[in-house]
C-alpha positions as CSV (number, residue, x, y, z in Angstrom):
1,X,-29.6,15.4,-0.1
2,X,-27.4,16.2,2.4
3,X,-23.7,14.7,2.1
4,X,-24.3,13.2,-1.5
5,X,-22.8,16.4,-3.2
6,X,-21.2,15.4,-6.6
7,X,-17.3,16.5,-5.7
8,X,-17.5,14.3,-2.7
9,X,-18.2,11.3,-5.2
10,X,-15.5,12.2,-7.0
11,X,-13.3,12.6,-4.2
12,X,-13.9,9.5,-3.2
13,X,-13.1,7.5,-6.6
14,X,-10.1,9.6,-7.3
15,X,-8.9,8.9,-3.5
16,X,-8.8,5.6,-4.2
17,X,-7.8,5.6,-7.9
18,X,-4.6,7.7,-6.4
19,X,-4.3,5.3,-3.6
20,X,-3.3,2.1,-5.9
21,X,-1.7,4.5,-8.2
22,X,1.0,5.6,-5.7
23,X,1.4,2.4,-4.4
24,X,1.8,1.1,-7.9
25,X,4.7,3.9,-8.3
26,X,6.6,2.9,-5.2
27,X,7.0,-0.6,-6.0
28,X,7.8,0.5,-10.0
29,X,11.0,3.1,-8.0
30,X,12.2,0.8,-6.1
31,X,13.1,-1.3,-8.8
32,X,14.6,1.6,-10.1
33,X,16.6,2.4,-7.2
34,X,17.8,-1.2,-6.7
35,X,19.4,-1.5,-10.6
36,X,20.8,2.4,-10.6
37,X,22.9,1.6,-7.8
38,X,25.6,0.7,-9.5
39,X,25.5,1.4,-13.2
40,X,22.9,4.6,-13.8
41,X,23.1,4.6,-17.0
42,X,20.4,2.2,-18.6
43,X,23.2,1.7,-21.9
44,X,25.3,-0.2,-19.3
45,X,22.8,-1.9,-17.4
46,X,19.8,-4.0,-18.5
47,X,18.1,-4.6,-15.0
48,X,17.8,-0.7,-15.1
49,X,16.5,-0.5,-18.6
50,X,13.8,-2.7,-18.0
51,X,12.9,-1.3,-15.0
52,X,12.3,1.8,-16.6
53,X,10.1,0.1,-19.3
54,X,8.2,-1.2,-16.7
55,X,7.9,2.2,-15.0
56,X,7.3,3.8,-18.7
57,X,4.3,0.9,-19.1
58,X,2.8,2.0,-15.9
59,X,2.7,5.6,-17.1
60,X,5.4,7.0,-14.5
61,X,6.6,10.2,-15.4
62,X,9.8,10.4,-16.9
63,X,10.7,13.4,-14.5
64,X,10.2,11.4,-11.3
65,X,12.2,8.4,-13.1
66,X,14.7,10.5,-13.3
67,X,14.7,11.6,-9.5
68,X,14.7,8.0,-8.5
69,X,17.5,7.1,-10.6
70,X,19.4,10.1,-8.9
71,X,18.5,9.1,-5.6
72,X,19.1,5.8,-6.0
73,X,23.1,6.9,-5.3
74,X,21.7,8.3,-1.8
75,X,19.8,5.1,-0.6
76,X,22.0,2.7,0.4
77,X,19.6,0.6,2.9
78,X,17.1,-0.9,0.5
79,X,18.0,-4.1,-0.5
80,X,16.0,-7.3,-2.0
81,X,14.5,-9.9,-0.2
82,X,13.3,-13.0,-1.3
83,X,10.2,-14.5,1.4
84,X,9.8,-18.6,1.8
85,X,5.9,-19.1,2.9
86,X,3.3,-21.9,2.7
87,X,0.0,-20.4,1.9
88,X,-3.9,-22.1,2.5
89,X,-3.7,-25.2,1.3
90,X,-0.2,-26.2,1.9
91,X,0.7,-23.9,-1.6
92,X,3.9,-22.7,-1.8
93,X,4.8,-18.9,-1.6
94,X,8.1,-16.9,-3.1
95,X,7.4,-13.5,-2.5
96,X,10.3,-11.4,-3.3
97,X,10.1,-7.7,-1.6
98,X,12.1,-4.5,-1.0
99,X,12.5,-3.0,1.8
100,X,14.8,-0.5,3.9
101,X,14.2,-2.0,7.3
102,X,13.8,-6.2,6.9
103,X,12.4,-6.2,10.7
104,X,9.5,-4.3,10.0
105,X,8.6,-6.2,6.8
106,X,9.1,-9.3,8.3
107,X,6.8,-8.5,10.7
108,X,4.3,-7.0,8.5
109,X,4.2,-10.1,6.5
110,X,3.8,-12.6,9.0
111,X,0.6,-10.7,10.4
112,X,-0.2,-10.6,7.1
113,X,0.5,-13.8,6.3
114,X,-1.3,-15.5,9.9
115,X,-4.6,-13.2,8.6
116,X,-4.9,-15.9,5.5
117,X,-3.8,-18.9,7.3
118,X,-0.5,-18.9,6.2
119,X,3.1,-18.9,8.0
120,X,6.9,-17.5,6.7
121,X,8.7,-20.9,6.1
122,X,12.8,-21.1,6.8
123,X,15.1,-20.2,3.7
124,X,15.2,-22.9,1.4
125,X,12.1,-24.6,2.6
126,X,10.1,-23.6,-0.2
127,X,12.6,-22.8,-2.9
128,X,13.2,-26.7,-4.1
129,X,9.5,-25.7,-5.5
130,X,10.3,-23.4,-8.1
131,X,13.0,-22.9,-10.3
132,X,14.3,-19.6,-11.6
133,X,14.1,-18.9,-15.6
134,X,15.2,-15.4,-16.8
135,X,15.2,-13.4,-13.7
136,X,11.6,-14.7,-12.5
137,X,10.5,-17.3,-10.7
138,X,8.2,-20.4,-11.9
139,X,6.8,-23.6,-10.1
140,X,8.3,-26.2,-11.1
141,X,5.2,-28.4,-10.5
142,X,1.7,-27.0,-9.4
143,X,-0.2,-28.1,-5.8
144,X,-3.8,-28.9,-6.1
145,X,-5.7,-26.8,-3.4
146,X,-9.3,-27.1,-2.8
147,X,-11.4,-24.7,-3.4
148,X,-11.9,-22.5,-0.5
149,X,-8.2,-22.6,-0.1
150,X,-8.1,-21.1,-3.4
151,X,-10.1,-18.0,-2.8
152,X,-8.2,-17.9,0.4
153,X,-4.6,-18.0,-1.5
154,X,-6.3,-15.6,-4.1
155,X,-7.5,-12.6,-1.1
156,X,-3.6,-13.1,0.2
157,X,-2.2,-12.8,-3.0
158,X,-4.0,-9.7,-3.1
159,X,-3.0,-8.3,0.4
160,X,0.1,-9.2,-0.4
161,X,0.4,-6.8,-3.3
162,X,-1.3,-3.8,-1.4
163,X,1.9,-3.9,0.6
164,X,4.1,-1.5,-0.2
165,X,7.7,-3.3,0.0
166,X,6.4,-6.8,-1.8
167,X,7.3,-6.3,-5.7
168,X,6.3,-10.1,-6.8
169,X,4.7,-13.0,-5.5
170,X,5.1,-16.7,-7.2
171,X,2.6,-19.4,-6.0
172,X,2.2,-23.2,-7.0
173,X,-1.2,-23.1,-5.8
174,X,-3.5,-24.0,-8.7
């Protein structure tokens, strides 16, 4: 029974289980970061307050909250970014990210985005789609997509959020 030994099972599963975990954390401190920057105290400022709720709901400790709120002062670099794309299927793509270096994410999403048959549109190509209601974005009507398009839009959706800088992704894709 050679390489089967129980702890390497585990290892396995919890390698991955970590994995998504930390990459779920990133994406939750960066949010944090981006509404500390001016106004750390949550009192005075709602986008930080329901960043940490969101944080809180995905069981970040309130220790390394803390640390991200106190070194959101230090980072100055990371700012938001809102992404234009058209997906399979002609669908429509907002995908708003942040990021320290905009190169290197616009690069990364392009390959990214050419691996699903998709392309970065120009700013305000896209946008007309969707309207903005309460700090999120919503299609303001929905593109029919055949099928295969569909389970194409649905693996990039998911690529998309395995990267680390991409916090949200809004499609009109149905």
């Amino acid at each position: 029974m050679s390489g089967h030994s129980h702890w390497k099972q585990i290892q396995h599963k919890k390698g991955a289980a970590d994995k998504k975990r930390g990459v779920k954390f990133t994406k939750l401190l960066k949010a944090i970061q981006i509404a500390a920057r001016n106004e750390t105290n949550p009192d005075f400022n709602p986008t930080l307050k329901d960043a940490i709720r969101r944080a809180k709901e995905g069981n970040v400790p309130n220790d390394t909250i803390e640390r991200a709120i106190t070194k959101s002062s230090e980072v100055k670099n990371l700012k938001e970014v809102v992404f234009e794309a058209y997906g399979p299927g002609g669908a429509a793509l907002i995908i708003e990210a942040i990021t320290d270096n905009n190169n290197r994410t616009v690069s990364e999403l392009k390959r990214l985005l050419s691996d699903y048959k998709a392309k970065l549109a120009d700013p305000g190509s896209v946008l007309w789609a969707f309207e903005k209601k309460d700090g999120a974005w919503h299609a303001g009507f929905m593109q029919s997509i055949e099928e295969k398009d569909k389970q194409l839009l649905i693996k990039l959706i998911e690529a998309l959020n395995d990267h680390d800088d991409v916090q949200q992704i809004t499609t009109n894709g149905k």
